[in-house]
C-alpha positions in Angstrom: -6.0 11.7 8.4 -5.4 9.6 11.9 -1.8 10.4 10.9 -2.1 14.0 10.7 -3.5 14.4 14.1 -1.2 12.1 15.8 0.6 14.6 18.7 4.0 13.6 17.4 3.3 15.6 13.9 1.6 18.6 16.1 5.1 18.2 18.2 7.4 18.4 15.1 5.5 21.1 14.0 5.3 23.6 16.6 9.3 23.2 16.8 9.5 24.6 12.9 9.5 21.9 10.6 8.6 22.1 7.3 5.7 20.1 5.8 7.7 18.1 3.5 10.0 17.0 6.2 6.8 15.9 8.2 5.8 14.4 5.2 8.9 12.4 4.6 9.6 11.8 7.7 6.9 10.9 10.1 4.0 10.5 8.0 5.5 8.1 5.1 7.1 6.4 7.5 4.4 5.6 10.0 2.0 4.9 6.7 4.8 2.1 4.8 3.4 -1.1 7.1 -0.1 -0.3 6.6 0.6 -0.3 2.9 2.4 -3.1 3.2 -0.4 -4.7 4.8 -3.2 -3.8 2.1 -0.8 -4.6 -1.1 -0.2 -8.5 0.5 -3.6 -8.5 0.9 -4.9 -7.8 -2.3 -1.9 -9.8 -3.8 -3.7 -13.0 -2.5 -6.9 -12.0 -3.7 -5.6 -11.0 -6.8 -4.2 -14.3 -7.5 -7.1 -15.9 -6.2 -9.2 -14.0 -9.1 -6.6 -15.1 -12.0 -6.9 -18.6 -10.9 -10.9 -18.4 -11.2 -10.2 -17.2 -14.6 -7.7 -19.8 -15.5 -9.9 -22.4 -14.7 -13.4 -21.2 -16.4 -11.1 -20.9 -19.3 -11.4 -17.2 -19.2 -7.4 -16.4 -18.5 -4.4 -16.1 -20.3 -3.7 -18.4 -23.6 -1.1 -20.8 -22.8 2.2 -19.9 -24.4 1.9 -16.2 -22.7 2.8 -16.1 -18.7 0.3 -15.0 -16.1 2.2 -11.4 -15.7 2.0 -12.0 -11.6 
């Protein structure tokens, strides 16, 4: 929603753009690193939580990989 308002989008708009090309544009573009940012995030967590497993002997039977 912070995107939406930002005056760059109100800018692109009042010249005529459509929505999609705001979409594709300057929204997806401007939204990508903060992705980025929550997914490596939760990737270290995530293998944090399959290592807790692993170890209480709650995880994965050993001829089958993790699946990280």
């Amino acid at each position: 929603m912070a995107l939406r308002e930002n005056g760059v989008i109100e800018s692109v708009r009042a010249l005529g753009a459509s929505s999609w090309y705001c979409l594709r544009y300057h929204v997806l573009r401007n939204l990508v690193p903060t992705l980025m940012m929550i997914g490596s995030l939760r990737l270290g967590s995530f293998m944090l939580e399959i290592a807790t497993l692993s170890y209480l002997g709650l995880g994965v039977r050993p001829p089958l990989p993790t699946g990280l």
